[in-house]
C-alpha positions as CSV (number, residue, x, y, z in Angstrom):
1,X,32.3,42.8,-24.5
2,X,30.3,42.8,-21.2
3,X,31.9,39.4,-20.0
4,X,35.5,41.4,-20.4
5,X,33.7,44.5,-18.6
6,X,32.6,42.2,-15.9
7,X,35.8,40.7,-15.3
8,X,37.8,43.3,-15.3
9,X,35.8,44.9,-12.7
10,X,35.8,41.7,-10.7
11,X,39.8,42.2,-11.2
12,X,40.3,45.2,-9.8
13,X,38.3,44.7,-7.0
14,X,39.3,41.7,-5.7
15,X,43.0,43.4,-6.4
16,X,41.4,46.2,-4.1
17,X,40.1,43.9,-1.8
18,X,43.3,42.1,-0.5
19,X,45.7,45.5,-0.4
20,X,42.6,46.6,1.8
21,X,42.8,43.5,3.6
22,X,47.1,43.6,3.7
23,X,47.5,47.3,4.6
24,X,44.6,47.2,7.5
25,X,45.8,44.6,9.7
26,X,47.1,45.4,12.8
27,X,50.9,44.9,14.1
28,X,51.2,45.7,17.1
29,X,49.8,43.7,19.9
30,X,49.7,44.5,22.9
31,X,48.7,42.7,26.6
32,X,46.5,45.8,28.1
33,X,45.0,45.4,24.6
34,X,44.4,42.4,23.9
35,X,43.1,41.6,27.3
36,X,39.2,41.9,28.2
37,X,38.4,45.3,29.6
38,X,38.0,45.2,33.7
39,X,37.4,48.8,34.8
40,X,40.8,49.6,34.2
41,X,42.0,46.7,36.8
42,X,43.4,43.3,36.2
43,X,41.2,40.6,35.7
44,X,41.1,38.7,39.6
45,X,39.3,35.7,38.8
46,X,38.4,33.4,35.2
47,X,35.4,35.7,33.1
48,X,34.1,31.4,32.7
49,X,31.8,31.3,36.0
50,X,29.8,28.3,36.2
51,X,26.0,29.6,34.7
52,X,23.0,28.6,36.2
53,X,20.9,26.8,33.7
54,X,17.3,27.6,35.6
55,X,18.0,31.7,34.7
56,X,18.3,29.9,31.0
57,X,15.5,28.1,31.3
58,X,13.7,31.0,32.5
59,X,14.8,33.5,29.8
60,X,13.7,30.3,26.6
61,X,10.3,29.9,28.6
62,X,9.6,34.1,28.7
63,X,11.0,34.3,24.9
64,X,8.4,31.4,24.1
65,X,5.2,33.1,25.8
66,X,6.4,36.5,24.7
67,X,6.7,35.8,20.8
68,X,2.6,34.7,21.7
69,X,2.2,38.8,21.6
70,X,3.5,39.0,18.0
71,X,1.2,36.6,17.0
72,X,-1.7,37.7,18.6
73,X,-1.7,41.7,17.2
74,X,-2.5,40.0,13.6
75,X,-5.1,38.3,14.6
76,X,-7.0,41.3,16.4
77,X,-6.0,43.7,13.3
78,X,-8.3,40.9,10.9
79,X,-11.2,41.2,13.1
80,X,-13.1,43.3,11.2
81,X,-12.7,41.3,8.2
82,X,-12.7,37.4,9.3
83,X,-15.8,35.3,10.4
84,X,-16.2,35.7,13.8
85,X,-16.3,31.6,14.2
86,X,-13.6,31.2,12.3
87,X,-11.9,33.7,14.6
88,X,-12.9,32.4,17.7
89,X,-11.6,29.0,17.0
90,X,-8.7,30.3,16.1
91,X,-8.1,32.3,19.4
92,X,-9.1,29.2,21.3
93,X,-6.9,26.9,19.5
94,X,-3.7,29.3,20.5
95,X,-4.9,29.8,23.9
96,X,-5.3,26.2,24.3
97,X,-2.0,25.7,23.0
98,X,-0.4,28.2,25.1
99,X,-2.1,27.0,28.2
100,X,-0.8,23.0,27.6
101,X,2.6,24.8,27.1
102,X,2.3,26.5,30.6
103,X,1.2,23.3,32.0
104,X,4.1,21.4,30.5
105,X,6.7,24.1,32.2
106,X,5.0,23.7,35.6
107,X,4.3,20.1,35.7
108,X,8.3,19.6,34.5
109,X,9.3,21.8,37.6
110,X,10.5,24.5,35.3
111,X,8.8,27.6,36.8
112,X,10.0,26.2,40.3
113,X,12.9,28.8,41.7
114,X,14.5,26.1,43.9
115,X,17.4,24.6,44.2
């Protein structure tokens, strides 16, 4: 009885599904609409500009030494209740890795704004 439920309700909504799907799709298509949105004036030049891979570069090295904050706030919230050794190796061991990472960028020429 609850297998016939089950697929009955499964029925009628995959029924309901694609009449959804049928009815909502649009018709009409239009160039001023389908076109990417410039201020109300047509498009003078390709939207595909040749990117700069150092702002790239710049933006992945900031998202790497920002996620170190997220990881960080733990470790002063369990203070109070972790060994202070333990802790302090801990911090050092991040810091240390965090300063070889830093290293790494600079010595690569990452963190270099020239051309």
């Amino acid at each position: 009885m609850m297998f016939l439920l089950s697929m009955l309700i499964f029925t009628i909504l995959s029924i309901l599904i694609l009449t959804l799907n049928l009815i909502s799709k649009k018709m009409f298509y239009d160039r001023e609409k389908s076109s990417p949105f410039e201020c109300g004036f047509d498009p003078k030049s390709s939207a595909r500009l040749p990117f700069s891979l150092h702002f790239f570069l710049i933006a992945i090295i900031f998202l790497i030494f920002d996620v170190e904050i997220s990881l960080i706030l733990p470790l002063i919230l369990t203070l109070k209740i972790s060994n202070i050794m333990n802790y302090s190796y801990i911090l050092i061991i991040f810091i240390w890795i965090l300063l070889l990472g830093l290293y790494h960028e600079w010595n690569q020429g990452a963190l270099n704004w020239t051309n």
